[in-house]
C-alpha positions as a LaTeX table, in Angstrom:
\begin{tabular}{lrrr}
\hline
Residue & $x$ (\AA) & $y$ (\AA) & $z$ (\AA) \\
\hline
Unk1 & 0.00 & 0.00 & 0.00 \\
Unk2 & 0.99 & 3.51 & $-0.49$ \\
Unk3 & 1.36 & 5.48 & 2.24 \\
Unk4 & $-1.57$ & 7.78 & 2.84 \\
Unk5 & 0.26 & 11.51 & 2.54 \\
Unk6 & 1.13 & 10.28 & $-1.06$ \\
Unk7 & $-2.19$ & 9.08 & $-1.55$ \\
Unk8 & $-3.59$ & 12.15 & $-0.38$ \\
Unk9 & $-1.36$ & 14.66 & $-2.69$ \\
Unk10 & $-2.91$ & 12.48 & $-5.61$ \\
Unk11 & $-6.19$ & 13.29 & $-5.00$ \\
Unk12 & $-5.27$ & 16.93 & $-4.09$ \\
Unk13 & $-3.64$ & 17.34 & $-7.57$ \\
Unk14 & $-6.84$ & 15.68 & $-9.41$ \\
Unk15 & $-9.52$ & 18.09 & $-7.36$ \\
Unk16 & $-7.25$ & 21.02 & $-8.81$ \\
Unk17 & $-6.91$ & 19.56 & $-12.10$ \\
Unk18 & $-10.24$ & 19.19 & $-12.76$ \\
Unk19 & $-11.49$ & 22.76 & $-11.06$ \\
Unk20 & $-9.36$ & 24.65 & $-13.59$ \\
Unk21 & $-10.42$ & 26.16 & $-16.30$ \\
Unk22 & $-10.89$ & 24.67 & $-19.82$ \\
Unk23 & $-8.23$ & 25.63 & $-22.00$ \\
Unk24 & $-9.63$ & 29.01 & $-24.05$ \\
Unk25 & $-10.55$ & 28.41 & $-27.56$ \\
Unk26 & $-8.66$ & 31.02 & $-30.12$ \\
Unk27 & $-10.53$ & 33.73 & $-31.24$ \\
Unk28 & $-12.27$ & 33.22 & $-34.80$ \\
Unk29 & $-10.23$ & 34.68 & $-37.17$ \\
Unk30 & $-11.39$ & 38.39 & $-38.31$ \\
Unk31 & $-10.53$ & 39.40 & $-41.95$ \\
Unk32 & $-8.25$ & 41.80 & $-42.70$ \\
Unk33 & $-10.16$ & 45.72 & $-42.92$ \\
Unk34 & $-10.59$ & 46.60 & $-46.55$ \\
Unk35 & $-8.47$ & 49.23 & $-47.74$ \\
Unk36 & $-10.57$ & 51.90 & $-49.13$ \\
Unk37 & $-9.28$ & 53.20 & $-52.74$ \\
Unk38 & $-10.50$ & 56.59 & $-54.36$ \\
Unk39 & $-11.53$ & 56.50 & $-57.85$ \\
Unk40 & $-12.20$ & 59.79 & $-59.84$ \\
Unk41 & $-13.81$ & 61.10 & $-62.75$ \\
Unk42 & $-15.91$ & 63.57 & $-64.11$ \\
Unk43 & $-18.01$ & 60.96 & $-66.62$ \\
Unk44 & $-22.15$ & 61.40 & $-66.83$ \\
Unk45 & $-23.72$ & 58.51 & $-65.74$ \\
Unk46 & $-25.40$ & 58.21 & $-69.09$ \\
Unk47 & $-22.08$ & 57.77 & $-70.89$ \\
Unk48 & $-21.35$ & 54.17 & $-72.59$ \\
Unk49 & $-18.21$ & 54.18 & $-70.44$ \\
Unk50 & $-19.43$ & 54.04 & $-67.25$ \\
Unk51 & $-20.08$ & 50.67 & $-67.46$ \\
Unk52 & $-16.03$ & 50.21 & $-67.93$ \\
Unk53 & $-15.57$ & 51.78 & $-65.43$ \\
Unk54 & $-17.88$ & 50.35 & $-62.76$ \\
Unk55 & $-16.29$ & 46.71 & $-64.16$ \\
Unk56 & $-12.72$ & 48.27 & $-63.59$ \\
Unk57 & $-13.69$ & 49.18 & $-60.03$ \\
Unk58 & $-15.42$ & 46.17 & $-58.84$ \\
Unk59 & $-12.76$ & 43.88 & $-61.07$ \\
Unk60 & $-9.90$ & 45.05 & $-58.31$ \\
Unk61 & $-12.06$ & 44.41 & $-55.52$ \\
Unk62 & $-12.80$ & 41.09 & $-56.76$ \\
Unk63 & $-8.64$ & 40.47 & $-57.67$ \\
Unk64 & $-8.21$ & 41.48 & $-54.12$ \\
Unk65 & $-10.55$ & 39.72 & $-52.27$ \\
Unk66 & $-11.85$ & 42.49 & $-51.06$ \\
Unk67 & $-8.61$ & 43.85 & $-49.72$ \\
Unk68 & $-9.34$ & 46.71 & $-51.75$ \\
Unk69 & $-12.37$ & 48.67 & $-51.90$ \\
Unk70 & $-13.01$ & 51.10 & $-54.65$ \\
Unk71 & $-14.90$ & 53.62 & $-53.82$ \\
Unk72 & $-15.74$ & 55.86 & $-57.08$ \\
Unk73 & $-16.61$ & 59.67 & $-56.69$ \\
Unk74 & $-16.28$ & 59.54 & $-52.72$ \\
Unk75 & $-19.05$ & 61.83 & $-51.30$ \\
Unk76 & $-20.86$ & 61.90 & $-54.82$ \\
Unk77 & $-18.07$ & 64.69 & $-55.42$ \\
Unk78 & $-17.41$ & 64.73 & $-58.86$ \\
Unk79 & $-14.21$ & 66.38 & $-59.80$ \\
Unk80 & $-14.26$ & 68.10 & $-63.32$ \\
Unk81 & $-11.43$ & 68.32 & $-65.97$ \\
Unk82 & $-8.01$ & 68.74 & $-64.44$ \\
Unk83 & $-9.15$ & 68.52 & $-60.68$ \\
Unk84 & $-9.59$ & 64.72 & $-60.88$ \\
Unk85 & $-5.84$ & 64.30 & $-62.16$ \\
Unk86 & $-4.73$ & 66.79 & $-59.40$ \\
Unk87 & $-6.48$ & 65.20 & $-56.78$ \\
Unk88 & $-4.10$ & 61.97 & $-57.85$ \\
Unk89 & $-1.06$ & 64.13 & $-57.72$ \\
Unk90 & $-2.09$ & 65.64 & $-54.75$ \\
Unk91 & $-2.67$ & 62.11 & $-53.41$ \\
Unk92 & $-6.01$ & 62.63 & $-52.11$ \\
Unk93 & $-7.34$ & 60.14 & $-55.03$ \\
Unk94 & $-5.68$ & 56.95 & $-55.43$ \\
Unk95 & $-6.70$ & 56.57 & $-59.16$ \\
Unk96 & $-8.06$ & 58.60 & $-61.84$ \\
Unk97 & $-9.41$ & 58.37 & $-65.25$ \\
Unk98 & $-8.73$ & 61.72 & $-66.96$ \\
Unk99 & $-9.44$ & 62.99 & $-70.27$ \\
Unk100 & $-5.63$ & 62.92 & $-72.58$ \\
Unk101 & $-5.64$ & 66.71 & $-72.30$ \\
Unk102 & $-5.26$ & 66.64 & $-68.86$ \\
Unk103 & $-1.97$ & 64.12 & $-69.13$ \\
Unk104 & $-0.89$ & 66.51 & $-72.35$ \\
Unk105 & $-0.69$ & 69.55 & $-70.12$ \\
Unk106 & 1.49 & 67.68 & $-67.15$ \\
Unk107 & 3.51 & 66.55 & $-70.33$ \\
Unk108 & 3.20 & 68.14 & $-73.53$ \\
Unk109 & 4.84 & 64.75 & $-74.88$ \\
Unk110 & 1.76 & 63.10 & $-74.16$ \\
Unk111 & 0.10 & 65.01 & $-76.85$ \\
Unk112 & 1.26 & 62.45 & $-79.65$ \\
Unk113 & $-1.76$ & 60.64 & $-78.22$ \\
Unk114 & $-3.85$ & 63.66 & $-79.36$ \\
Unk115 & $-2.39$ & 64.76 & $-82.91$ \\
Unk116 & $-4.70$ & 64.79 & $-85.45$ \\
Unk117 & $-5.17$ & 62.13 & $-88.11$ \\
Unk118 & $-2.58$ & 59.90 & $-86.11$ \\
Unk119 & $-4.19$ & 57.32 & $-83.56$ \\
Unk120 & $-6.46$ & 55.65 & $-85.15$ \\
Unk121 & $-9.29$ & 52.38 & $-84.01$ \\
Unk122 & $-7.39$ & 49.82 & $-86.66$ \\
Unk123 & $-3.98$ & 50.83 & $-84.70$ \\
Unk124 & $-5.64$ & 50.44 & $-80.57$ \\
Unk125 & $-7.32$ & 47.00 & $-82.44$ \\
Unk126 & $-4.18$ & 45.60 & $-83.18$ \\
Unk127 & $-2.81$ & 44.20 & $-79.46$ \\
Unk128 & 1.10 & 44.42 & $-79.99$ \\
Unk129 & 0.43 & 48.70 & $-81.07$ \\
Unk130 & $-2.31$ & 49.32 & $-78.29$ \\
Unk131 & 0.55 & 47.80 & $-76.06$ \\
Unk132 & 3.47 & 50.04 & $-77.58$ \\
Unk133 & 0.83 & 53.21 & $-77.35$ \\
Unk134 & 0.29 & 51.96 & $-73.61$ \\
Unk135 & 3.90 & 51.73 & $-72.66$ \\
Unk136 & 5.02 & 55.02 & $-74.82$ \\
Unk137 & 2.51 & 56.59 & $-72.78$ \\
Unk138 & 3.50 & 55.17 & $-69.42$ \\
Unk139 & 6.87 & 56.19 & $-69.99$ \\
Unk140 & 6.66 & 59.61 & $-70.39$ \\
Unk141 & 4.25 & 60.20 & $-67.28$ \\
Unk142 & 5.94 & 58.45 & $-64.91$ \\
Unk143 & 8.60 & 60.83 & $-64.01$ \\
Unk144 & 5.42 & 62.88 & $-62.70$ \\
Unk145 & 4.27 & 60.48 & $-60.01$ \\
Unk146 & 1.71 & 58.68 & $-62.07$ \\
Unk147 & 1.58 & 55.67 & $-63.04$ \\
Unk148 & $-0.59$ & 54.99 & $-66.25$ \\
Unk149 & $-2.71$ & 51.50 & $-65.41$ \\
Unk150 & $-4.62$ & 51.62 & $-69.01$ \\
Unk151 & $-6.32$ & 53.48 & $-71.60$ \\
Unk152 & $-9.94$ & 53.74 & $-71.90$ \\
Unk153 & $-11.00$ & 55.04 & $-75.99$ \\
Unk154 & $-12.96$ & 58.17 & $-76.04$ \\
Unk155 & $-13.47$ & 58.23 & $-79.43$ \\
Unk156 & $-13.21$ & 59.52 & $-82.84$ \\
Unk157 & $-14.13$ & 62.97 & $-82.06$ \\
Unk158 & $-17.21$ & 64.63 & $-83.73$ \\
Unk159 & $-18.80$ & 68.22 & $-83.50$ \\
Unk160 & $-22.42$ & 68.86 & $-82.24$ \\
Unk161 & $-24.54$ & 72.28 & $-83.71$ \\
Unk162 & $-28.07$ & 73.64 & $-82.43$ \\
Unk163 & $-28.51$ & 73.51 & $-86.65$ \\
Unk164 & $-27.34$ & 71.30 & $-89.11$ \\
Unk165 & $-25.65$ & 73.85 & $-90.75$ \\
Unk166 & $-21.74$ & 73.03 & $-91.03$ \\
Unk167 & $-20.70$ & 70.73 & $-94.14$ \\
Unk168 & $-17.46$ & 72.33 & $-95.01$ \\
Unk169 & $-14.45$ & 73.95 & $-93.55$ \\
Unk170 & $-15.28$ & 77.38 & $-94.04$ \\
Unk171 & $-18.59$ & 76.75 & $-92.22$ \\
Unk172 & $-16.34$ & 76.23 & $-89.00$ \\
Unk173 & $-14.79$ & 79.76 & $-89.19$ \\
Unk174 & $-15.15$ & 82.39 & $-86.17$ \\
Unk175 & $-17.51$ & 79.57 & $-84.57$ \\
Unk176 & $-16.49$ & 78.93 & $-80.47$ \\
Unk177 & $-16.28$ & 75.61 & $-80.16$ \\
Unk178 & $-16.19$ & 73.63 & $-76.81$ \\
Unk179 & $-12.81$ & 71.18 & $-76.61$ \\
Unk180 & $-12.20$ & 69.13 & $-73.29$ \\
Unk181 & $-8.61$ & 71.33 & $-72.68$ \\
Unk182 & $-5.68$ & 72.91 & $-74.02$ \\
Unk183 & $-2.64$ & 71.70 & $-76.29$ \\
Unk184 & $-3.41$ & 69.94 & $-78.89$ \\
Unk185 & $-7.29$ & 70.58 & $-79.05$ \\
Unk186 & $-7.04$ & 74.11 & $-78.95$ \\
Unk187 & $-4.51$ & 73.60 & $-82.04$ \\
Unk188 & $-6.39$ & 72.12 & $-83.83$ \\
Unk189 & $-9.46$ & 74.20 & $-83.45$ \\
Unk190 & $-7.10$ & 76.82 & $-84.61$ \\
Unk191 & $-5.70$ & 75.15 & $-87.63$ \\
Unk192 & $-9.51$ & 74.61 & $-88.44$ \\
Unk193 & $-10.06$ & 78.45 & $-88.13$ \\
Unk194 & $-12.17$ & 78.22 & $-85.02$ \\
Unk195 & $-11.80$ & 79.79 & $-81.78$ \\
Unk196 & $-11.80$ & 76.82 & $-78.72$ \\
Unk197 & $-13.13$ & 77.18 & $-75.27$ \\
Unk198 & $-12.16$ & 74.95 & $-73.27$ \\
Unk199 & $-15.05$ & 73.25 & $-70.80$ \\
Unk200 & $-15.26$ & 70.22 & $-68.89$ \\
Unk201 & $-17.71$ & 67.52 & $-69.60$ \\
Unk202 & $-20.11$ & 68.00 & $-66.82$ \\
Unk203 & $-20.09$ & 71.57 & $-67.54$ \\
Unk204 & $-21.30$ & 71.45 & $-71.14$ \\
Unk205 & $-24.88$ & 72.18 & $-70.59$ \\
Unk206 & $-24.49$ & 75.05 & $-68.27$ \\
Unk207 & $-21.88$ & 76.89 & $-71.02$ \\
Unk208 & $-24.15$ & 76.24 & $-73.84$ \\
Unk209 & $-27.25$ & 77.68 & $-71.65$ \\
Unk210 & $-25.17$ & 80.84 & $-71.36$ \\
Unk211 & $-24.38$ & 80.87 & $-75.27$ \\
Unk212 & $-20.53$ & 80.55 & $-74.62$ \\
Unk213 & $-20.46$ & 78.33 & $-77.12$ \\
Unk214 & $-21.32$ & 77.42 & $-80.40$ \\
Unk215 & $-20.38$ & 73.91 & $-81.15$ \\
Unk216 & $-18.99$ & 70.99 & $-78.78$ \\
Unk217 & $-16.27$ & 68.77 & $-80.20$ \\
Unk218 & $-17.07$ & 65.43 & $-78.51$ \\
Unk219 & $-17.32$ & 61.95 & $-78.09$ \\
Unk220 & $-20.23$ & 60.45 & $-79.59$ \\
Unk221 & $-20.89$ & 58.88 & $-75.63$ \\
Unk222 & $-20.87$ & 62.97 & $-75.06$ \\
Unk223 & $-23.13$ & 63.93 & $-77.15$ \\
Unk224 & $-25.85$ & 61.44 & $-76.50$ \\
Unk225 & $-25.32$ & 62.03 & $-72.90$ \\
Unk226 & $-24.74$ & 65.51 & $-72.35$ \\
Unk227 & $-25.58$ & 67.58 & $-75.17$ \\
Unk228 & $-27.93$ & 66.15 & $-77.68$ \\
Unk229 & $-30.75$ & 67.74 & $-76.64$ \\
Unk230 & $-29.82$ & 71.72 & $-77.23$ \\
Unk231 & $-26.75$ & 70.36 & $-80.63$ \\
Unk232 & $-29.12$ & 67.53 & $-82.07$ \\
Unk233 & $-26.68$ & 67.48 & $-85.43$ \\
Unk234 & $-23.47$ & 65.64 & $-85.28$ \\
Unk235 & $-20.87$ & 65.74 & $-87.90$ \\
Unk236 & $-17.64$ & 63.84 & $-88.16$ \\
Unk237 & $-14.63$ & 64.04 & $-90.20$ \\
Unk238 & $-13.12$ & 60.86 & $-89.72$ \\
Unk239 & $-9.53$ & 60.67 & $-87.77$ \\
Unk240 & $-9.75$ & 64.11 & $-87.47$ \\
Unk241 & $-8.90$ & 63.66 & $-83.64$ \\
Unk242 & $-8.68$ & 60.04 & $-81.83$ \\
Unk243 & $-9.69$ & 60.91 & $-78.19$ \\
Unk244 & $-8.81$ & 58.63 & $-74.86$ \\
Unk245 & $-8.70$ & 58.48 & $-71.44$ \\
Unk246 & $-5.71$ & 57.59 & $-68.95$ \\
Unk247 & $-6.72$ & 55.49 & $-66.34$ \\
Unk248 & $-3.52$ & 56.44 & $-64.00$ \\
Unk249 & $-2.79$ & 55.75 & $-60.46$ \\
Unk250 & $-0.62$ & 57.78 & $-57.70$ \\
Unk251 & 3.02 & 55.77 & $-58.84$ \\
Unk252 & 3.95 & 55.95 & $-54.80$ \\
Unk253 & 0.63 & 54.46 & $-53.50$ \\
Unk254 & 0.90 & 51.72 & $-56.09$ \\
Unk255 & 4.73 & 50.95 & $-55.21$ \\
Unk256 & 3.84 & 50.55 & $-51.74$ \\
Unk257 & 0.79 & 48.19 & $-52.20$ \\
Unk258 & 1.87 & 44.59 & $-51.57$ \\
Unk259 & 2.66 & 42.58 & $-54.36$ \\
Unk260 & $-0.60$ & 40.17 & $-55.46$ \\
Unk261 & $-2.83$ & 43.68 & $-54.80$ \\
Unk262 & 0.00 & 45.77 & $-57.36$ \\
Unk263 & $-1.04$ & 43.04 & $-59.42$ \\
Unk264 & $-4.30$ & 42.97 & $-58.85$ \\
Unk265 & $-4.63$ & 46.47 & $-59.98$ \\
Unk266 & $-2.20$ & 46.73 & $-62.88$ \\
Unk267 & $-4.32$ & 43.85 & $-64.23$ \\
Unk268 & $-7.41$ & 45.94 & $-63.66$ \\
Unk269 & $-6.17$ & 48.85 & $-66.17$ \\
Unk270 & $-4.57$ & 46.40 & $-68.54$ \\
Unk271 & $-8.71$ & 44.82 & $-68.81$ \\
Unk272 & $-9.91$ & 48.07 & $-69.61$ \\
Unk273 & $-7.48$ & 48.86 & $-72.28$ \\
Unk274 & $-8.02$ & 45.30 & $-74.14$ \\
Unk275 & $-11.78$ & 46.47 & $-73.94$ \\
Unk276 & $-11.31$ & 49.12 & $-77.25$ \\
Unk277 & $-13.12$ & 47.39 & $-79.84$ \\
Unk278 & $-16.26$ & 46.79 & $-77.53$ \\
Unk279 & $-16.38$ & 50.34 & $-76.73$ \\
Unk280 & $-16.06$ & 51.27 & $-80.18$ \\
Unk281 & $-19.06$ & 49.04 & $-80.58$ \\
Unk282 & $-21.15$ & 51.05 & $-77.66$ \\
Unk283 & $-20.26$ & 54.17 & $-79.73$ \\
Unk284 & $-21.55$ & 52.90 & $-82.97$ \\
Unk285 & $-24.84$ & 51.87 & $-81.17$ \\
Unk286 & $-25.29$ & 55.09 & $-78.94$ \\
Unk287 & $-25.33$ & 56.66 & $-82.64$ \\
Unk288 & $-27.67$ & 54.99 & $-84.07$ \\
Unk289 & $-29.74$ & 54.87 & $-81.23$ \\
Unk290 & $-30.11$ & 59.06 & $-81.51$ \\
Unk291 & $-30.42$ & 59.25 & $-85.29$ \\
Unk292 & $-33.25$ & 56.95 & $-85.19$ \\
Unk293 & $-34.53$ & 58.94 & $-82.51$ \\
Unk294 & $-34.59$ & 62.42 & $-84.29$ \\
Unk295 & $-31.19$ & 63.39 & $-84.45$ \\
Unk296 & $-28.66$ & 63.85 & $-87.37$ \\
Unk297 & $-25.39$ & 62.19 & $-88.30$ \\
Unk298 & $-23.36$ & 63.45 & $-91.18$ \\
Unk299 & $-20.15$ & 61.65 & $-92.15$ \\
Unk300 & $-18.11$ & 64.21 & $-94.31$ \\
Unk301 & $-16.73$ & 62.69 & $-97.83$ \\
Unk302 & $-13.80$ & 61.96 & $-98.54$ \\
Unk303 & $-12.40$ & 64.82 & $-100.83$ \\
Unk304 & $-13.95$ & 67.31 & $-97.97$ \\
Unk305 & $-12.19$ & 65.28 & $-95.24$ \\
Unk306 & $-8.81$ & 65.92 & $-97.28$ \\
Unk307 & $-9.36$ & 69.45 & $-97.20$ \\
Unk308 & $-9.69$ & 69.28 & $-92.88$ \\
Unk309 & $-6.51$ & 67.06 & $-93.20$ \\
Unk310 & $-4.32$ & 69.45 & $-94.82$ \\
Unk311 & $-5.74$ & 72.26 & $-92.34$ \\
Unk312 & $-4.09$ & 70.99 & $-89.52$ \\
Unk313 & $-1.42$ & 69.05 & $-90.99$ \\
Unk314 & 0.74 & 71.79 & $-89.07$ \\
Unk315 & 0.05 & 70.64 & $-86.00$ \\
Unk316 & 0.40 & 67.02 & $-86.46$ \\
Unk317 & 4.43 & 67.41 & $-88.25$ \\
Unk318 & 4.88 & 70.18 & $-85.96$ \\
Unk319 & 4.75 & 68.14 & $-83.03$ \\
Unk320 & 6.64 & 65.94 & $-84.96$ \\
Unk321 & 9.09 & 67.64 & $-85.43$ \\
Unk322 & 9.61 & 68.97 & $-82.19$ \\
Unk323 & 10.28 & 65.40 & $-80.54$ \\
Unk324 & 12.27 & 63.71 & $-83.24$ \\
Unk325 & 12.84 & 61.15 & $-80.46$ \\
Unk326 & 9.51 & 60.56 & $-79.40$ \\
Unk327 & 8.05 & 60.35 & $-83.37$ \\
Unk328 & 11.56 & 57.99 & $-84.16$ \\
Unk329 & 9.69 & 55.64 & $-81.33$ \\
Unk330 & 6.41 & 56.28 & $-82.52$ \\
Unk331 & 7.42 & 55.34 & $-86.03$ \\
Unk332 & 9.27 & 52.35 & $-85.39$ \\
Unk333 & 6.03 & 50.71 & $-83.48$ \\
Unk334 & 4.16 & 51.25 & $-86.24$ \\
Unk335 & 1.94 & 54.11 & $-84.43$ \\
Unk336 & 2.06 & 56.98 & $-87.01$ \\
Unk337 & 0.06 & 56.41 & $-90.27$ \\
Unk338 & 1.85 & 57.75 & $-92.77$ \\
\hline
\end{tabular}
């Protein structure tokens, strides 16, 4: 037998053993606080792109499981023209999708994206040239603290009248015509013997109400969204002036997000940039959705297009000729038609 003190320190032990407390189970796991991520631009919600955009946004939530939240227009502030680029710089927006003018005036290089009869929808088709546009592009912003995630196609410009009443280039002279901003735009307007104001999208309506204007050089998204109802006739020179939008990002915000999110939304912009022929397609619908619906679309002939062409030809070998590096690139990737 054992004696009874060791005995008794057995049971002792097993009493305390079993009055303690069941180990504590580990907390469930909570996930990781979503980063919020400000997305700007100064698009109606009416325009064919906005559905891009919304797919952008959501696409790097989704790529990010969540991790990051895009939050578009924060406040329902939308910031017009230049103020949605400078709110990137300025690093109170983490991403912006700004009209090429915009980009042009931070770097007048950028305005090869702009020149008339150059950029064209067979080029941004073709996947190896939309990439060489793309990284042309990215390059020259970059030493500005953006980084350039993709590029979104405005379109091949067109003008919108109150009358249907311009058919030739002398019809444009003396008129003040709305353009989106300066450089380029304003050059061409000038070549064209017109007189440019420029006015942000969302502020169309309200310049035309005051009779600042007389025309709007456009998209055909804003024309159907913004202004068809007081310029109901739309005429179009073809390649007179490729529009597009940068979709760029603050280059220090993106550095410092961790590598699968960096990813994540680099992919993003890259998805919105192989999306050009569909929103060519939108713009081809959106215009025959408002001539069936009342309003006019004139294509200008050939020989008369010719006649625009050698109007601003100026600007185009100008600009040229003023970055013989930049065109020598341009050239060689098969991004200037001849």
């Amino acid at each position: 037998m054992r004696p009874a003190h060791v005995l008794g320190a057995a049971v002792a032990l097993l009493v305390a053993a079993c009055a303690a407390p069941a180990p504590a189970e580990p907390p469930p796991a909570v996930p990781p606080q979503a980063v919020d991520v400000a997305f700007v631009h100064d698009i109606p919600g009416t325009h064919p792109r906005i559905p891009h955009l919304e797919a952008f946004a959501a696409g790097i939530g989704d790529r990010t499981g969540g991790a990051l939240a895009v939050r578009t227009n924060p406040q329902g502030e939308v910031l017009a023209g230049r103020a949605s680029l400078d709110a990137v710089l300025a690093g109170t927006a983490q991403i912006a999708a700004v009209n090429m003018a915009h980009l042009e005036a931070l770097e007048p290089r950028a305005g090869f994206m702009n020149l008339p009869f150059g950029l064209d929808d067979a080029t941004m088709a073709d996947p190896a040239r939309r990439t060489a546009a793309t990284e042309a592009l990215a390059d020259l912003v970059r030493p500005h603290g953006v980084e350039l995630l993709g590029l979104m196609r405005g379109a091949d410009q067109l003008f919108a009248f109150p009358e249907a009443d311009v058919r030739r280039l002398e019809d444009l002279a003396g008129r003040r015509i709305r353009v989106a901003g300066g450089g380029i735009y304003e050059s061409v307007m000038r070549g064209l013997d017109a007189e440019p104001v420029a006015i942000p999208i969302p502020r169309i309506r309200e310049a035309m109400g005051r009779d600042e204007v007389d025309g709007v050089f456009t998209s055909p998204g804003g024309w159907t969204s913004e202004v068809r109802g007081d310029a109901p006739h739309a005429v179009q020179a073809p390649g007179l002036m490729m529009i597009t939008y940068g979709v760029v990002a603050d280059a220090a915000w993106l550095a410092a997000l961790p590598a699968p999110e960096r990813a994540a939304v680099v992919d993003a912009g890259r998805e919105v940039t192989d999306t050009w022929v569909r929103m060519q397609q939108d713009d081809e619908r959106v215009v025959a959705d408002a001539a069936a619906d009342g309003a006019t679309y004139t294509v200008l002939p050939g020989p008369e297009v010719a006649r625009w062409r050698a109007a601003v030809a100026e600007v185009r070998e100008g600009f040229l000729a003023a970055h013989p590096d930049l065109a020598a690139r341009l050239r060689g990737a098969g991004l200037l038609a001849e």
